[in-house]
C-alpha positions as CSV (number, residue, x, y, z in Angstrom):
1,X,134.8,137.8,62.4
2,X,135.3,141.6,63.0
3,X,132.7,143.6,61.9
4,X,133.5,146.1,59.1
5,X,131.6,149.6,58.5
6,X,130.5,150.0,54.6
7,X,128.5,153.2,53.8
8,X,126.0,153.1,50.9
9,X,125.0,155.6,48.8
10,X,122.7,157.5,51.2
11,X,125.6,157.8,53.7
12,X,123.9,155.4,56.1
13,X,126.5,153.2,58.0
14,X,125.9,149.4,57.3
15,X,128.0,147.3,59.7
16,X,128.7,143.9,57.4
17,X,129.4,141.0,59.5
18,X,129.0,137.9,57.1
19,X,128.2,136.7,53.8
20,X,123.8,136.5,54.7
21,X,124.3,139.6,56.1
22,X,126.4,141.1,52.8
23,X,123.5,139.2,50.4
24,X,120.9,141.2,52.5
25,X,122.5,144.3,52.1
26,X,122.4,143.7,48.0
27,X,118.7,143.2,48.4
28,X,118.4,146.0,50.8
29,X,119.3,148.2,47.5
30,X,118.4,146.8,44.8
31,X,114.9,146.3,45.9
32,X,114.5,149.6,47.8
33,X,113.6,153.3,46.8
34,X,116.9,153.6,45.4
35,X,117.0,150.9,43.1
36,X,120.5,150.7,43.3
37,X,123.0,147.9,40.8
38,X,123.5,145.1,43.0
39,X,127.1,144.7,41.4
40,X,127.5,148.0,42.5
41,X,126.6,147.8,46.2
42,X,128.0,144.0,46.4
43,X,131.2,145.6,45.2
44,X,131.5,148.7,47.9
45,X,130.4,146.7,50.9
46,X,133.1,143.5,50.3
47,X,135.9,145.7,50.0
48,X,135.1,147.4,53.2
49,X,134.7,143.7,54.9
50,X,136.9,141.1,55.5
51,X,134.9,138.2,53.9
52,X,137.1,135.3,51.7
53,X,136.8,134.6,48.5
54,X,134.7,131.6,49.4
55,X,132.0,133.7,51.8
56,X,131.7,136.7,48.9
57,X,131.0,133.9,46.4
58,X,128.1,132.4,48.7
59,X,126.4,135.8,49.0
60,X,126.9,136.5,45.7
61,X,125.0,133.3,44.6
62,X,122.4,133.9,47.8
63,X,121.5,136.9,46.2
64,X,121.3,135.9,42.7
65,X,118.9,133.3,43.5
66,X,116.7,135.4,44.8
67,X,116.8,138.0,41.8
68,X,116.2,135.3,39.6
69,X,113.3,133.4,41.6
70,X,111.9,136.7,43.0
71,X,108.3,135.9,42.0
72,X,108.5,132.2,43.0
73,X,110.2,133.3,46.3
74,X,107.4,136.3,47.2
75,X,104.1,133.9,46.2
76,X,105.4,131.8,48.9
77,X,105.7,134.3,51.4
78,X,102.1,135.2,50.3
79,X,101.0,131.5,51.0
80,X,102.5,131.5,54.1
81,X,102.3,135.1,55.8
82,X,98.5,136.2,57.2
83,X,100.1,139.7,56.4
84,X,102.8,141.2,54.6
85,X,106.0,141.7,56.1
86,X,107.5,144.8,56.7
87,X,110.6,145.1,53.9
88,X,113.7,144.4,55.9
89,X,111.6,141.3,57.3
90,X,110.3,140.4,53.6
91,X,114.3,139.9,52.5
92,X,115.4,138.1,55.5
93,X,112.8,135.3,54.5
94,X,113.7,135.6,50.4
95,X,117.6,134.9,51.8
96,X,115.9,132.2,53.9
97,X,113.6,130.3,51.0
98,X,116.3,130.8,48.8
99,X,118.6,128.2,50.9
100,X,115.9,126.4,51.5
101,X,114.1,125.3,48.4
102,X,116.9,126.7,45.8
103,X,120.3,126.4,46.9
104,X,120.0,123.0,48.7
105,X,121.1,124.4,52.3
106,X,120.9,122.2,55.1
107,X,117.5,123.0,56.7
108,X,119.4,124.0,60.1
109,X,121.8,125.8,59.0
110,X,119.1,128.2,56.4
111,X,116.8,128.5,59.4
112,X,119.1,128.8,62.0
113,X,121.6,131.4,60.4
114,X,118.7,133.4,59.0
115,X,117.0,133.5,62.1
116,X,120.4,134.8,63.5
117,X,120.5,137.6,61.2
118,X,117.3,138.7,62.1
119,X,117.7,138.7,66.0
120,X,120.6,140.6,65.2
121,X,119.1,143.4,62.9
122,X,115.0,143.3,64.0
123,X,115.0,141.0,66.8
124,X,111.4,141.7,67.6
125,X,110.9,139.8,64.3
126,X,113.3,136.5,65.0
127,X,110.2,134.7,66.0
128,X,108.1,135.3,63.1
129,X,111.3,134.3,60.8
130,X,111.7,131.2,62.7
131,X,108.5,130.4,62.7
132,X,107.9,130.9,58.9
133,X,111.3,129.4,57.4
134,X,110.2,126.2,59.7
135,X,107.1,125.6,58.1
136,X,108.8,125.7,54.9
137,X,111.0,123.3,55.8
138,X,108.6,121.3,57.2
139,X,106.3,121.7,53.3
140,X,109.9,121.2,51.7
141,X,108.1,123.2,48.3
142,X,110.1,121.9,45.2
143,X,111.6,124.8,42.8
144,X,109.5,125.6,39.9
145,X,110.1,124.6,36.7
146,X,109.7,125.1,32.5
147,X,107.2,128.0,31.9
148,X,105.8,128.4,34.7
149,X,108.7,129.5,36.1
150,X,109.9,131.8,33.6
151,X,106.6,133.4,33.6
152,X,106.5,133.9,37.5
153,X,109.9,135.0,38.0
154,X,110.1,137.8,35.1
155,X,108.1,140.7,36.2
156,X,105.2,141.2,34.3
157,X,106.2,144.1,32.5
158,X,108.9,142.5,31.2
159,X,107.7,139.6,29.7
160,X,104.5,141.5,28.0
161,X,107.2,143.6,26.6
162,X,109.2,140.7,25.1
163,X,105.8,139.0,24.1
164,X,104.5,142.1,22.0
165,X,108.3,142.3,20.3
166,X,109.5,138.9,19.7
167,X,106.0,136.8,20.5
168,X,105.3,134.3,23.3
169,X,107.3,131.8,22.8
170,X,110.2,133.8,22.1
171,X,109.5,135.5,25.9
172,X,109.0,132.2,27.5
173,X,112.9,131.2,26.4
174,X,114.4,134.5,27.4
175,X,112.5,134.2,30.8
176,X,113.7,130.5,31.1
177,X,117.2,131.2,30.3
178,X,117.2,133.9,33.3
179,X,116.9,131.4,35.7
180,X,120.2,129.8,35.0
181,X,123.7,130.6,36.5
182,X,125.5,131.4,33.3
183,X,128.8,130.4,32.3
184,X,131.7,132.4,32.8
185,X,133.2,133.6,29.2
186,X,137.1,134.5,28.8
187,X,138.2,136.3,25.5
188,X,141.9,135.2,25.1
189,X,143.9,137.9,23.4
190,X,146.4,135.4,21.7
191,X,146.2,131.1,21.0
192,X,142.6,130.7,22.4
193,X,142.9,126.9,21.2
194,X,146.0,126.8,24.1
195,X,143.8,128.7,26.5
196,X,140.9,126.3,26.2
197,X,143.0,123.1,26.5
198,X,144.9,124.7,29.6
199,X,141.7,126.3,31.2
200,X,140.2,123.2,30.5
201,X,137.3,125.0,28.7
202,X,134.8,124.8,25.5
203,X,136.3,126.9,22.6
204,X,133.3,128.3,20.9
205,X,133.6,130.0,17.7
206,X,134.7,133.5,17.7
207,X,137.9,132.5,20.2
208,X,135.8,132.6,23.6
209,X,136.6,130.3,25.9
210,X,133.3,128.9,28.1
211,X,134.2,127.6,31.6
212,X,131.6,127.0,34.7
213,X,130.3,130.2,36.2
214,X,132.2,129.4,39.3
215,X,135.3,130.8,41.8
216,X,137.0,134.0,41.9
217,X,138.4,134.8,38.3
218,X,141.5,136.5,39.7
219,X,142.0,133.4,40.8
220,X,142.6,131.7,36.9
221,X,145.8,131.2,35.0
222,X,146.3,134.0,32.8
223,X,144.4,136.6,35.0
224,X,147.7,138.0,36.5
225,X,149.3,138.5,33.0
226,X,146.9,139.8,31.0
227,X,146.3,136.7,28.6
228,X,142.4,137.0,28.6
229,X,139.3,138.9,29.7
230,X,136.3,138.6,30.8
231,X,133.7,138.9,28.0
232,X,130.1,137.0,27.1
233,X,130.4,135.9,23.7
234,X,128.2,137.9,22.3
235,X,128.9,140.7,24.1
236,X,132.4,140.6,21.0
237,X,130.4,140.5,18.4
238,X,130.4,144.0,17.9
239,X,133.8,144.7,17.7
240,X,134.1,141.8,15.0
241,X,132.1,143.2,13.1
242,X,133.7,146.4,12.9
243,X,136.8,144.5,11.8
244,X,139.8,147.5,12.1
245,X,142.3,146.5,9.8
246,X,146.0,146.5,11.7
247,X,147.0,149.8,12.0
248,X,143.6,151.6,11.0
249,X,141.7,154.3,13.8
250,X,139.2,153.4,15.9
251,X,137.0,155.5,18.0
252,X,135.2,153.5,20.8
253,X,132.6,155.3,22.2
254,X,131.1,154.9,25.7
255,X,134.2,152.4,26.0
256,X,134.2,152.1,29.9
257,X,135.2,149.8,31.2
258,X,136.8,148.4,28.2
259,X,136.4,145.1,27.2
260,X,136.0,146.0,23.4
261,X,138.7,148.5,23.7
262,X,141.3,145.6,24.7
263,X,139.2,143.4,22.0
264,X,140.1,146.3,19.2
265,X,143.5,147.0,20.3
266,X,144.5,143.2,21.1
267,X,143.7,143.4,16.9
268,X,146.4,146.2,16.2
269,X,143.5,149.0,15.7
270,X,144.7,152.2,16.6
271,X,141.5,153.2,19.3
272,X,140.8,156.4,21.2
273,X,138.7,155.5,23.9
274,X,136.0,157.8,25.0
275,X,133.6,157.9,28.0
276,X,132.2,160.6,30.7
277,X,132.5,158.2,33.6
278,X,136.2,158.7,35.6
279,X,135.0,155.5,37.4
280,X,134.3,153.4,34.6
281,X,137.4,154.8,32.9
282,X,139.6,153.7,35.5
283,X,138.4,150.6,35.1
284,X,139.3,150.7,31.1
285,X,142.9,151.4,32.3
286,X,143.2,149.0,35.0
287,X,142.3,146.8,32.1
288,X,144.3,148.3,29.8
289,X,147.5,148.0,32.1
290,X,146.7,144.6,33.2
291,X,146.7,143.3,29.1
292,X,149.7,145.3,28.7
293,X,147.8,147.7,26.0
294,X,148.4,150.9,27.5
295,X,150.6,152.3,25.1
296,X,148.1,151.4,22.5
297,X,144.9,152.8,22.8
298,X,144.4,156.9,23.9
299,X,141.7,157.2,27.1
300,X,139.6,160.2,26.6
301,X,137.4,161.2,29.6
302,X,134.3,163.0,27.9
303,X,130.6,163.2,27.0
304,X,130.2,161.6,23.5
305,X,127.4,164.1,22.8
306,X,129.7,167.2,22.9
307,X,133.4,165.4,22.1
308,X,135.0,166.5,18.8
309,X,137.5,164.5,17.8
310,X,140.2,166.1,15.4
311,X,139.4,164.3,12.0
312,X,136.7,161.7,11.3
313,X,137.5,158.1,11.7
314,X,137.1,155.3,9.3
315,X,135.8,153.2,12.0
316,X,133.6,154.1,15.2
317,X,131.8,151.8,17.1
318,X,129.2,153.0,19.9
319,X,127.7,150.3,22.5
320,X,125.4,152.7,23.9
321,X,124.3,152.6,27.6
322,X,120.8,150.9,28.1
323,X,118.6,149.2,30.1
324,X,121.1,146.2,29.8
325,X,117.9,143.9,29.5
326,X,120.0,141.7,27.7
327,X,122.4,141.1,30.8
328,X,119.7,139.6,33.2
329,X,121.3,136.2,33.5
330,X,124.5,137.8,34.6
331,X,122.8,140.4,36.4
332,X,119.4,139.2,37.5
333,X,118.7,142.5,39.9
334,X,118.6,144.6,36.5
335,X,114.8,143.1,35.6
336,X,113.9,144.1,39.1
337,X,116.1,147.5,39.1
338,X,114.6,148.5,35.6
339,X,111.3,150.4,35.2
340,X,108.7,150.4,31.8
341,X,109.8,154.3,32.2
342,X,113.5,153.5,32.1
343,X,113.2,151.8,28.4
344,X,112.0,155.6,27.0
345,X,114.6,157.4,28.5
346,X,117.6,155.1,27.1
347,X,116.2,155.4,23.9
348,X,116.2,159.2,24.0
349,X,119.7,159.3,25.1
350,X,120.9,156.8,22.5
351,X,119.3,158.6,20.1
352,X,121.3,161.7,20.8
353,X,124.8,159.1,21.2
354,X,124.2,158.3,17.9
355,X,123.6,161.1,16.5
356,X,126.9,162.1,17.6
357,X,128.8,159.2,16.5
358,X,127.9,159.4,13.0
359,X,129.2,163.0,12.8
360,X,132.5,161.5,13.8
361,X,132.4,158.6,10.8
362,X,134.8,159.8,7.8
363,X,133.1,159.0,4.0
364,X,133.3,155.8,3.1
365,X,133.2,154.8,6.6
366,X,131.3,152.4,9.2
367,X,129.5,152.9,11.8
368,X,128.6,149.6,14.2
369,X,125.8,150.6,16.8
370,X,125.0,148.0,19.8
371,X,123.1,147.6,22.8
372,X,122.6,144.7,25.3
373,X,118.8,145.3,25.4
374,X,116.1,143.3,24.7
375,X,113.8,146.0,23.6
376,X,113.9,147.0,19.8
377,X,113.0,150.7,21.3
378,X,116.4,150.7,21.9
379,X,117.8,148.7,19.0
380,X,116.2,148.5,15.7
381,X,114.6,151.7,16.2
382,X,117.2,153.6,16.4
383,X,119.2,152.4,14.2
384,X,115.7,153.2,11.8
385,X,115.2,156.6,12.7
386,X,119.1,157.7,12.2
387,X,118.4,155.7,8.3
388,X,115.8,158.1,8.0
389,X,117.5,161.5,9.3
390,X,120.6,160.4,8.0
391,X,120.8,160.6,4.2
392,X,124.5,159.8,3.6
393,X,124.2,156.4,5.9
394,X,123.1,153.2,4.5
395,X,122.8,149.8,6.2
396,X,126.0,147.4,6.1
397,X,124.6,144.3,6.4
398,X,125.9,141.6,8.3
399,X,126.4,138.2,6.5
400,X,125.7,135.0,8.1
401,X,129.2,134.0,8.0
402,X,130.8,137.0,9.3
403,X,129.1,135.3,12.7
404,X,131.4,132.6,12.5
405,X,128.8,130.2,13.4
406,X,127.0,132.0,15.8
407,X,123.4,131.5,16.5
408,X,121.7,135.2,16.0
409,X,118.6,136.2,13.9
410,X,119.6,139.0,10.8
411,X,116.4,141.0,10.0
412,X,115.9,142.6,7.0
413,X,118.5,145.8,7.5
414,X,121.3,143.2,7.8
415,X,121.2,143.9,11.7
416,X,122.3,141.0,14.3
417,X,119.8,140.1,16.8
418,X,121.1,137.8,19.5
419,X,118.5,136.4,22.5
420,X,119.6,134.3,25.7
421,X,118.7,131.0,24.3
422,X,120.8,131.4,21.5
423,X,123.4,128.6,22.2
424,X,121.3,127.4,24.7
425,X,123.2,124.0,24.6
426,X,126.1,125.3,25.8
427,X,124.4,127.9,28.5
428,X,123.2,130.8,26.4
429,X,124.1,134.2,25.8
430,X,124.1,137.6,26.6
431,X,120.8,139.5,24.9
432,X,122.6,142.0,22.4
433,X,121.6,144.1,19.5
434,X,124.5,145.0,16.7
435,X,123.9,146.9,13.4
436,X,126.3,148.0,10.9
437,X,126.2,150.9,8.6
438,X,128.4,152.8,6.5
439,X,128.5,156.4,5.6
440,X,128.6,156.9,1.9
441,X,131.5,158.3,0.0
């Protein structure tokens, strides 16, 4: 296959020859200085390659598995290695271990490919690799399982974190559910009973069809003419709970890329849709184009903490940017990306979003915060300290039923608090925090 040149974000050129070498590239950035989204590099370096569908898929999964058995993967290195490996040498054996012990590779082709791939980019290190994938083999370790895996795999931080907030066994789940490819979740914008049937997927309650996590999604019916999107269950909630009546104004802040945008409009809300990203907000429209929404919704390219819009609305809702904790089994680099230092600064920045947004609420109006973090920092402490600045807000709370049967724990406030193992029957769900207020008269 031709090699491609692909540029990451420090300008170096990375020549990307196949899909080991793509997956390595991922870990290259996620796991280095950098820290970079692994969605993100994955994204820039398959466009500039010539991969299938079928080869992008395979180094997608490659590197999940590794993000999600990181610490599982690295103790056996440990066990194995008299002395640590030098970085680019420490990822070609996670790829390695991962087809080995997680992803069910044929021993010949794990070893043999990743040994490849290192004569290629360190060959002075292609006998080490070969040497240490073939004991491994030979051991044949058996993937972790339960607790024990969930507490090895989530970084340390991490789960004390969730321990202290939600208790032990609350952090053992969430760390258990990481470990498992999630489901892929389609919104249908019209007759989700149809969409199910012809999908051939589980309707759950709020209109979300579940299907396996697997294959292109372009590839779907109803991708080419707009008839669904891509959106975790809970990851809807929010907009629900705003619940525009046809017709009425909606202001969606930090919309990009606009799954709740098409959600709000798809409802006959009137939404201006405002972000600071051009990127993300390109993404919003090829959304918006691809549902057939355009002509609905106004895209507004600016920084919620300085945008004035020209009269208050009756309904705003703000999913504010955050350490997206919530999104590890979709994302699983994000626990590994993520710093203890990262969790303060989101919460100072959210603080300031909302501060914003409730300028923007008209009397008598509502207000629906949300985050896909696990931290309350980020969640019920906000929503707490704007209560307390804010005299003219008051909690809206959420009633069981508005969930629509739902699996979510409402605290005292009224505010919805959703963990992966909710729904863990049917494969979990996103992490998300949602509160409603409403600004008095």
């Amino acid at each position: 296959m031709a090699a491609e040149t692909a540029t990451l974000r420090s300008g170096a050129p990375v020549r990307v020859r196949d899909a080991r070498e793509l997956a390595l590239r991922v870990l290259e950035a996620a796991l280095g200085p950098q820290r970079l989204p692994a969605e993100e590099t994955f994204q820039r370096l398959a466009s500039r390659t010539r991969l299938d569908a079928r080869d992008r898929a395979f180094a997608r999964r490659l590197y999940a598995t590794v993000f999600r058995r990181l610490g599982e993967i690295d103790r056996l290195i440990e066990r194995t290695c008299e002395h640590p490996p030098k970085r680019t040498v420490r990822n070609l054996l996670r790829l390695g271990i991962a087809q080995l012990v997680h992803l069910g590779t044929p021993p010949h082709a794990a070893v043999g490919e990743t040994v490849g791939l290192t004569r290629r980019l360190v060959p002075a290190y292609a006998g080490f690799v070969n040497a240490v994938l073939r004991r491994i083999a030979r051991e044949r370790p058996r993937p972790l399982e339960g607790e024990e895996a969930g507490r090895i795999n989530a970084p340390s931080w991490l789960f004390a974190a969730w321990s202290r907030a939600w208790g032990e066994d609350a952090a053992v789940r969430i760390a258990a559910m990481h470990l498992r490819e999630p489901p892929l979740d389609l919104r249908p914008l019209a007759d989700p009973e149809a969409w199910a049937q012809r999908l051939g997927g589980a309707l759950l309650p709020t209109g979300v069809v579940r299907l396996p996590g697997t294959g292109p999604v372009e590839e779907l019916p109803g991708y080419a003419e707009g008839a669904w999107i891509v959106q975790d269950v809970a990851a809807g909630l929010p907009a629900l709970l705003l619940d525009p009546r046809p017709g009425e104004r909606v202001l969606d802040l930090c919309a990009a890329p606009g799954g709740k945008t098409v959600q709000l409009a798809a409802a006959g809300a009137v939404v201006s849709a405002v972000d600071v990203s051009p990127g993300r907000l390109a993404r919003l429209r090829a959304n918006l184009e691809r549902t057939g929404l355009v002509e609905r919704v106004e895209v507004v390219e600016a920084d919620v903490r300085s945008f004035r819009p020209g009269s208050p609305a009756p309904r705003v809702l703000l999913d504010a940017p955050c350490t997206a904790t919530g999104t590890i089994r979709r994302h699983p680099d994000i626990q590994h990306t993520k710093r203890p230092e990262d969790v303060g600064r989101m919460a100072a920045l959210q603080a300031e979003l909302l501060a914003a947004a409730a300028e923007m609420v008209a009397p008598g109006g509502v207000l629906v915060y949300a985050v896909c973090s696990l931290h309350p920092a980020e969640g019920e402490e906000r929503v707490a300290a704007l209560l307390e600045a804010r005299s003219d807000f008051a909690s809206d709370p959420v009633r069981p039923e508005e969930l629509r049967g739902l699996p979510a724990r409402i605290d005292e406030r009224g505010s919805v608090r959703i963990f992966p193992f909710h729904l863990e029957e049917k494969g979990g769900m996103d992490g998300f925090f949602t509160a409603r207020l409403r600004r008095r008269a």
